[in-house]
C-alpha positions in Angstrom: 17.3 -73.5 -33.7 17.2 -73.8 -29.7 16.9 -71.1 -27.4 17.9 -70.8 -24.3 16.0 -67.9 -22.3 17.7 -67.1 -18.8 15.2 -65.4 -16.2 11.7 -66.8 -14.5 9.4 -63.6 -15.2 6.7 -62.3 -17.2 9.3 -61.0 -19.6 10.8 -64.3 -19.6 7.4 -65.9 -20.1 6.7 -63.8 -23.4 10.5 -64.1 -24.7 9.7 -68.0 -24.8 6.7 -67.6 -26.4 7.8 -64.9 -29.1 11.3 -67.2 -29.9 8.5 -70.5 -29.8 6.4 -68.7 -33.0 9.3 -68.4 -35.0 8.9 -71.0 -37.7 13.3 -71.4 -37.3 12.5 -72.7 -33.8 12.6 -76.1 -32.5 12.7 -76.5 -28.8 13.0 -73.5 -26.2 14.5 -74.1 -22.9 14.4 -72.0 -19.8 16.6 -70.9 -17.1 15.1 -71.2 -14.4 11.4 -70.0 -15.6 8.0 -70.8 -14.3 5.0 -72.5 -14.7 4.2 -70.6 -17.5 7.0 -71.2 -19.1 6.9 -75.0 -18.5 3.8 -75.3 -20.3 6.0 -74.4 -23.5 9.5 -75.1 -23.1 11.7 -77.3 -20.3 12.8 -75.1 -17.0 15.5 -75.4 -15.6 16.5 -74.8 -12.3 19.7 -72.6 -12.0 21.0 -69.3 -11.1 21.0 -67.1 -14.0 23.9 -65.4 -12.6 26.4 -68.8 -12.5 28.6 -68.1 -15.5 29.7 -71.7 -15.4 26.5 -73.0 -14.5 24.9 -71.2 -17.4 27.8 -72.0 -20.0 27.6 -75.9 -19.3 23.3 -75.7 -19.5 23.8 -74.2 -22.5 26.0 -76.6 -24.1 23.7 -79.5 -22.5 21.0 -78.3 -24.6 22.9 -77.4 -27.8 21.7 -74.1 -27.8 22.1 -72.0 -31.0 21.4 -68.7 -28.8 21.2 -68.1 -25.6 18.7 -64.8 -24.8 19.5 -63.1 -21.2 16.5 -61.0 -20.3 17.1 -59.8 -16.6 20.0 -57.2 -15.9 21.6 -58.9 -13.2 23.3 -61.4 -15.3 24.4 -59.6 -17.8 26.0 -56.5 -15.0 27.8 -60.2 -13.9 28.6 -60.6 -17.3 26.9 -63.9 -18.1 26.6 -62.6 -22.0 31.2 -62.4 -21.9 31.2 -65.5 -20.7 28.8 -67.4 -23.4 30.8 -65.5 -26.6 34.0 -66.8 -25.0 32.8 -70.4 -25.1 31.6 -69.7 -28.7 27.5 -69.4 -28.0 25.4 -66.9 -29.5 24.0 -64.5 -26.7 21.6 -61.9 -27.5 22.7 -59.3 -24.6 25.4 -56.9 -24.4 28.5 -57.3 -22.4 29.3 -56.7 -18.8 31.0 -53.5 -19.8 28.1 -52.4 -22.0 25.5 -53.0 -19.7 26.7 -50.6 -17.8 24.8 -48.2 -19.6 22.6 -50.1 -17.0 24.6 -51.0 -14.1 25.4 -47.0 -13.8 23.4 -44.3 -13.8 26.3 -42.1 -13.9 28.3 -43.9 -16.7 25.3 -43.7 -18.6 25.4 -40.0 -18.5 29.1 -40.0 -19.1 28.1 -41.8 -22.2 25.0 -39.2 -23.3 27.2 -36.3 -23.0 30.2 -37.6 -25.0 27.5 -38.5 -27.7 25.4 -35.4 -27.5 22.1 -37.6 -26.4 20.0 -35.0 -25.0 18.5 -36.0 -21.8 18.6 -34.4 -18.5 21.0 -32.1 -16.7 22.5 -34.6 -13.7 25.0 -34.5 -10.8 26.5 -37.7 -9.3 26.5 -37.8 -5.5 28.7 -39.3 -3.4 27.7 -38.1 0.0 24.6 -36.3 2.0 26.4 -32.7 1.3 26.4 -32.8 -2.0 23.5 -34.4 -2.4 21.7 -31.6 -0.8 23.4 -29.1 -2.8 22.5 -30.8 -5.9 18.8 -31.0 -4.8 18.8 -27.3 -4.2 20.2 -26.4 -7.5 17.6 -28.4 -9.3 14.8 -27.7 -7.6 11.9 -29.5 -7.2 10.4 -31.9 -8.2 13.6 -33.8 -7.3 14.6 -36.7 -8.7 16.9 -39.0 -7.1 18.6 -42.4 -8.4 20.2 -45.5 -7.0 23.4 -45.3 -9.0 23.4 -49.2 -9.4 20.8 -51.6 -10.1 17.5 -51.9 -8.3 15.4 -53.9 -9.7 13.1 -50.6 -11.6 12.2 -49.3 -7.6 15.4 -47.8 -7.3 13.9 -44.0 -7.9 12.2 -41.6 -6.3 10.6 -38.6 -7.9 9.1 -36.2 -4.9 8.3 -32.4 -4.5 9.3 -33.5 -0.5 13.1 -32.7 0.2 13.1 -34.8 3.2 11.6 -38.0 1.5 14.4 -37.5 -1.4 17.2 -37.0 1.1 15.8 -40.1 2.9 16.1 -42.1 -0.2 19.7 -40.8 -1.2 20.8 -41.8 2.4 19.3 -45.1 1.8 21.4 -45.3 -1.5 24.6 -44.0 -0.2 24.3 -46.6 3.1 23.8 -49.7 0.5 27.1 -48.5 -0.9 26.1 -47.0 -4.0 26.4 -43.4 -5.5 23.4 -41.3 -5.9 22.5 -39.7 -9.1 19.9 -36.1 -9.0 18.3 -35.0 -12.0 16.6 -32.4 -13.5 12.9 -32.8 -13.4 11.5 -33.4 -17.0 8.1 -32.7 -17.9 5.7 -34.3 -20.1 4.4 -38.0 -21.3 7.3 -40.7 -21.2 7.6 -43.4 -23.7 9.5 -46.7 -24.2 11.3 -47.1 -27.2 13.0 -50.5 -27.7 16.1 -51.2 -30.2 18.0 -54.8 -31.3 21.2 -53.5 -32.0 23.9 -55.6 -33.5 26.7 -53.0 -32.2 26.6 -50.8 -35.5 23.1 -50.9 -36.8 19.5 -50.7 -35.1 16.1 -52.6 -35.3 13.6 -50.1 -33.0 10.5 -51.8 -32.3 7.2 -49.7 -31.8 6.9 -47.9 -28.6 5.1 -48.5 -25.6 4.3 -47.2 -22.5 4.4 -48.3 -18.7 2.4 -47.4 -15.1 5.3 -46.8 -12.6 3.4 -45.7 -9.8 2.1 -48.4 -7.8 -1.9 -46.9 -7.7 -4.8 -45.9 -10.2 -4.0 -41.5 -11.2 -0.4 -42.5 -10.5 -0.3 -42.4 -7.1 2.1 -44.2 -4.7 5.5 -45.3 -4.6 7.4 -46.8 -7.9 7.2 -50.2 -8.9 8.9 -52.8 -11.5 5.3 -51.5 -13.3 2.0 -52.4 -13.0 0.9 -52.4 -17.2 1.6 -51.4 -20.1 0.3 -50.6 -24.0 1.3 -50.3 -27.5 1.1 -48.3 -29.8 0.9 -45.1 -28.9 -1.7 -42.9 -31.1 -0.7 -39.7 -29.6 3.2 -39.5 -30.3 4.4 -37.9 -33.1 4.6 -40.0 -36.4 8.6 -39.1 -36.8 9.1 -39.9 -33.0 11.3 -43.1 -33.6 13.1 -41.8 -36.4 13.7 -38.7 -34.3 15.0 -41.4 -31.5 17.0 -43.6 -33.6 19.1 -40.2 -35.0 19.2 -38.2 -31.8 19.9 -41.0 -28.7 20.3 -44.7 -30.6 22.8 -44.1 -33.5 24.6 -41.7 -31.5 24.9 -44.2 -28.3 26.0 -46.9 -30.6 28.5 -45.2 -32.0 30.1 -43.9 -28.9 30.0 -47.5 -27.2 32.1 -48.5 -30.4 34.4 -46.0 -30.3 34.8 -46.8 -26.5 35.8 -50.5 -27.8 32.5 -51.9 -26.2 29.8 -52.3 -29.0 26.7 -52.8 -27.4 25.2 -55.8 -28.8 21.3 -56.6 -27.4 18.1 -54.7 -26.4 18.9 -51.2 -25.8 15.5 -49.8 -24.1 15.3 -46.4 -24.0 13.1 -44.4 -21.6 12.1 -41.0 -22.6 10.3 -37.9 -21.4 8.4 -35.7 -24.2 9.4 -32.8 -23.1 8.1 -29.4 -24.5 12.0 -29.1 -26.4 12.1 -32.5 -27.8 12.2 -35.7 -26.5 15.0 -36.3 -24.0 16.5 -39.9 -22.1 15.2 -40.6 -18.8 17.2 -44.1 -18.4 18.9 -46.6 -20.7 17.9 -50.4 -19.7 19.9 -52.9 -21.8 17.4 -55.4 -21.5 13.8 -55.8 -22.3 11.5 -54.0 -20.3 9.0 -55.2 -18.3 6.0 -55.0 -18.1 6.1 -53.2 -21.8 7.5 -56.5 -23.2 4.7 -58.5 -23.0 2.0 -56.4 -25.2 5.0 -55.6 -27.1 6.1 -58.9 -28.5 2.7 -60.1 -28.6 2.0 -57.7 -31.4 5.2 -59.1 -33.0 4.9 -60.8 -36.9 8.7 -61.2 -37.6 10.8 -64.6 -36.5 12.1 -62.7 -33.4 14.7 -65.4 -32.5 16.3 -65.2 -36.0 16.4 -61.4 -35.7 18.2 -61.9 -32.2 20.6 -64.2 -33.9 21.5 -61.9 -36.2 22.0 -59.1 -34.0 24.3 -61.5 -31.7 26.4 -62.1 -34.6 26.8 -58.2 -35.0 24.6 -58.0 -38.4 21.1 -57.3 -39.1 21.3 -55.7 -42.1 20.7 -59.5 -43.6 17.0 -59.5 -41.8 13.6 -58.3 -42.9 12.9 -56.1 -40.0 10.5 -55.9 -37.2 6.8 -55.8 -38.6 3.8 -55.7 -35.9 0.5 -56.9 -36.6 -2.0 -53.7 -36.8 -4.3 -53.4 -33.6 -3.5 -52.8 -29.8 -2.2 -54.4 -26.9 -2.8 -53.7 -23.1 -1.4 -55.8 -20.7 -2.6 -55.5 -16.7 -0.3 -57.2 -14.2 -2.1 -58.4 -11.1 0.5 -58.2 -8.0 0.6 -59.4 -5.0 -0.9 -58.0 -1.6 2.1 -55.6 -0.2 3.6 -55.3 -3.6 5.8 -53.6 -3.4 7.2 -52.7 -0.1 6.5 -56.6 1.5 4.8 -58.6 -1.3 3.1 -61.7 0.3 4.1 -64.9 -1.0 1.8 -68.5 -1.1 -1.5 -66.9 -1.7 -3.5 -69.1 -3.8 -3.8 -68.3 -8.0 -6.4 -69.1 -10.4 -4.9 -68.8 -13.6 -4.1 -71.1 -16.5 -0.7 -72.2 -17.1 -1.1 -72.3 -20.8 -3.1 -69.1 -21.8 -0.5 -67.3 -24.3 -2.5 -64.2 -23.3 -1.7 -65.0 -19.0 1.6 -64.7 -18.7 3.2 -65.7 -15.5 5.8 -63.5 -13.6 5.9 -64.6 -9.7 4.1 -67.9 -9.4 5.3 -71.4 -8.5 3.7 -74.5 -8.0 2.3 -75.9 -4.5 0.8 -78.8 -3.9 -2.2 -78.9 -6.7 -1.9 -75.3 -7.3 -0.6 -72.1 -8.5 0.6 -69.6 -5.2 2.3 -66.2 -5.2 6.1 -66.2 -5.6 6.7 -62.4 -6.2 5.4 -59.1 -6.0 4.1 -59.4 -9.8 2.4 -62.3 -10.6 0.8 -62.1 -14.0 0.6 -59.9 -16.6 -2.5 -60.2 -18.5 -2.9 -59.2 -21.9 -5.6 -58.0 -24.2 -5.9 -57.1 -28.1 -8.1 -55.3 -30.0 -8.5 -53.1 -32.8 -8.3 -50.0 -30.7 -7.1 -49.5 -27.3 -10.4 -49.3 -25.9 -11.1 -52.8 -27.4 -7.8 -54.1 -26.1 -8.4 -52.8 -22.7 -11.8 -54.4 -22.7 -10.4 -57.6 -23.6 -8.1 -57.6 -20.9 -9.7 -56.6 -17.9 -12.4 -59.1 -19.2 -9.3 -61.4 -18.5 -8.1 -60.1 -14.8 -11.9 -60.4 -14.1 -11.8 -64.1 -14.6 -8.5 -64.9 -12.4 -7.7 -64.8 -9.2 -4.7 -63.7 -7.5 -5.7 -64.2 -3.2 -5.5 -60.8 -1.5 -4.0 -59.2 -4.5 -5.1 -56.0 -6.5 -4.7 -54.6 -9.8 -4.6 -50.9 -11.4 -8.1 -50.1 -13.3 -6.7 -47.2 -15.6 -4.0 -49.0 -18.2 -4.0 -46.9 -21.1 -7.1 -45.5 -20.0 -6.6 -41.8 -21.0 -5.0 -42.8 -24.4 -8.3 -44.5 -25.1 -10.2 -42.1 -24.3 -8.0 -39.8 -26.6 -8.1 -42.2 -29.6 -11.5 -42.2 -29.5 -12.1 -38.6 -29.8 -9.6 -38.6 -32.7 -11.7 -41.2 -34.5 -14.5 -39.0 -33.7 -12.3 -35.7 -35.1 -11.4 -37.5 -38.3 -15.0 -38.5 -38.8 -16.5 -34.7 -38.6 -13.1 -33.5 -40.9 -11.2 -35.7 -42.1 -8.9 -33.5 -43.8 -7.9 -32.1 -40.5 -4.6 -32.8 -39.3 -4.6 -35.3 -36.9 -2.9 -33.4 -33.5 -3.5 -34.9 -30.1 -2.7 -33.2 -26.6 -0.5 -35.5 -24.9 -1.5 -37.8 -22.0 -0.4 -37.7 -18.7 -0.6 -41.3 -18.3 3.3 -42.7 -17.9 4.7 -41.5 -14.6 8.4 -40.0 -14.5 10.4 -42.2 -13.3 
């Protein structure tokens, strides 16, 4: 086979790594990527979001399937345009990504399949905004209605700031969506879907908020880890009957299967688990631990699922451990993230992945608000987080900073579970849930 990856981040960066592993593989090729990438596969430099531009790379390169992993070209509907020329595309269509593209459709489609998730009203001026804020209470919630790039929420128990923010999203042209408050841990739960049928990978969770204790505004996310020790053992089959098989089924029956990564984001809430967001892309930063951890051919499982049927693969299987992954960002990240400070990082590491450098003269500089995501592994979390900030300490990103607490307290839990099952080990296993993941 050859892929052809579309996007130039971290995400990007471990999607060319995970399809280079598969034994099926023969050449990857990026679109336009970075110089992590490049160490692997050839860049190229277009716009993701050029239909045409992207059809014709694709049949420059021969590419057996095409893998979009930012949202804005498939909202553009890059992933229409490569099934009409007759290339596989992992990635739903511009229709289906709307589950995306609108928070409100998304809800539209929840209620119509019964998804639990939270109570919601769509705005589309101050007023009712206000009122809608009011009924909920706080802490309010508030969401662009369209895309923004994961910084497009605001959760605050201040009713100026969340006016402020809605006023912000109404002036850009969008709609505002306010939400119940939900309570408790949230999780990431991905799914390759082939429009009928679901593969849902382990789940993962992500640091929001920009400082250590969650604190500060939202970001894309600053880390990540996988597994999760404290969730319930039945949580994903609980997921995949309650929110994925249902969603599926009601984007068929809409006459828009949803063929991709469905990424769910969920809040553990006291009454079940309930949807926060749909993403129909991988997530990022929980992709890179993630697919690290990955054993299957991923890129033949994509295939499959592109040509609407899975039930032909072996699965996902994940190699038994942890994974932490710490991305260092740039100074101002993210309100004004500098750009051209100096990097020290390899190009090559599989565990340094590269999300917002570019080359300079002799060197690596800043190119984005996130510039690596660093990974670690281990046995246990505490030995995966080990292993990574062992990492960060050995890099350099020039006036940048990094959060010291990734997965921290689920560590720190899953150690005194170890300890628990040492004393009695007959006793059920039963962890309090961490506060780590932020609500977003």
């Amino acid at each position: 086979m050859t892929v052809l990856v579309l996007g130039s981040g971290g995400r990007e960066h471990a999607l060319a790594l995970a399809c280079h592993r598969d034994p099926q593989v023969a050449a990857v090729h990026v679109a336009p990527g970075n110089p992590g990438t490049a160490s692997l596969a050839t860049n190229h430099p277009i716009d993701p979001c050029d239909k045409d531009a992207v059809v014709a790379l694709a049949r420059e390169v021969a590419a057996d399937l095409v893998v979009v992993g930012p949202e804005a070209p498939l909202v553009a509907g890059v992933a229409d345009a490569l099934r009409d020329a007759g290339i596989d595309c992992f990635g739903p269509s511009a229709e289906a990504a709307r589950l995306e593209g609108s928070k409100a459709f998304a809800k539209e489609v929840m209620a119509s399949a019964g998804v639990p998730t939270a109570a919601s009203r769509s705005c589309g001026d101050l007023d009712s905004v206000g009122a809608a804020l009011d009924e909920f209470g706080a802490p309010h919630v508030v969401k662009d209605d369209g895309l923004a790039g994961g910084k497009g929420v605001v959760v605050t128990e201040d009713r100026d700031e969340a006016l402020a923010h809605a006023e912000q999203c109404l002036n850009s042209g969008h709609q505002v969506v306010i939400e119940e408050y939900l309570d408790g841990p949230e999780v990431s739960l991905f799914a390759i879907c082939d429009g009928e049928r679901a593969l849902p990978m382990q789940p993962a969770q992500d640091f929001k908020r920009v400082g250590d204790g969650g604190v500060g505004p939202n970001t894309g996310g600053m880390g990540a880890y996988t597994p999760l020790p404290w969730v319930p053992d039945n949580l994903v089959e609980t997921v995949s009957n309650t929110v994925i098989s249902p969603t599926l089924s009601a984007m068929r029956d809409r006459g828009t299967p949803f063929i991709g990564l469905l990424y769910v984001g969920l809040a553990l809430t006291s009454d079940g688990p309930k949807v926060v967001e749909f993403n129909v892309r991988f997530g990022d930063p929980e992709t890179e631990p993630l697919l690290s951890m990955v054993e299957s051919p991923l890129a033949q499982i994509m295939q499959a699922a592109a040509r609407g049927d899975v039930s032909g693969t072996d699965g996902l299987r994940f190699r038994r451990g942890a994974a932490v992954g710490v991305v260092m960002a740039s100074e101002g990240y993210p309100a004004s993230p500098v750009k051209g400070r100096r990097v020290v990082a390899p190009v090559d590491d599989e565990d340094v992945l590269h999300a917002g450098t570019r080359i300079e003269g002799d060197g690596l500089v800043t190119s984005g608000g996130r510039v690596l995501v660093v990974l670690g592994h281990g046995e246990t979390l505490a030995g995966a987080r080990t292993d990574a900030y062992s990492r960060v300490d050995q890099l350099e990103v020039s006036g940048g900073f990094h959060r010291t607490d990734i997965a921290l307290h689920a560590a720190e839990l899953e150690a005194v579970d170890e300890m628990a099952d040492e004393l009695a080990p007959q006793s059920e296993n039963n962890p309090s849930n961490p506060t780590d993941g932020e609500n977003s």
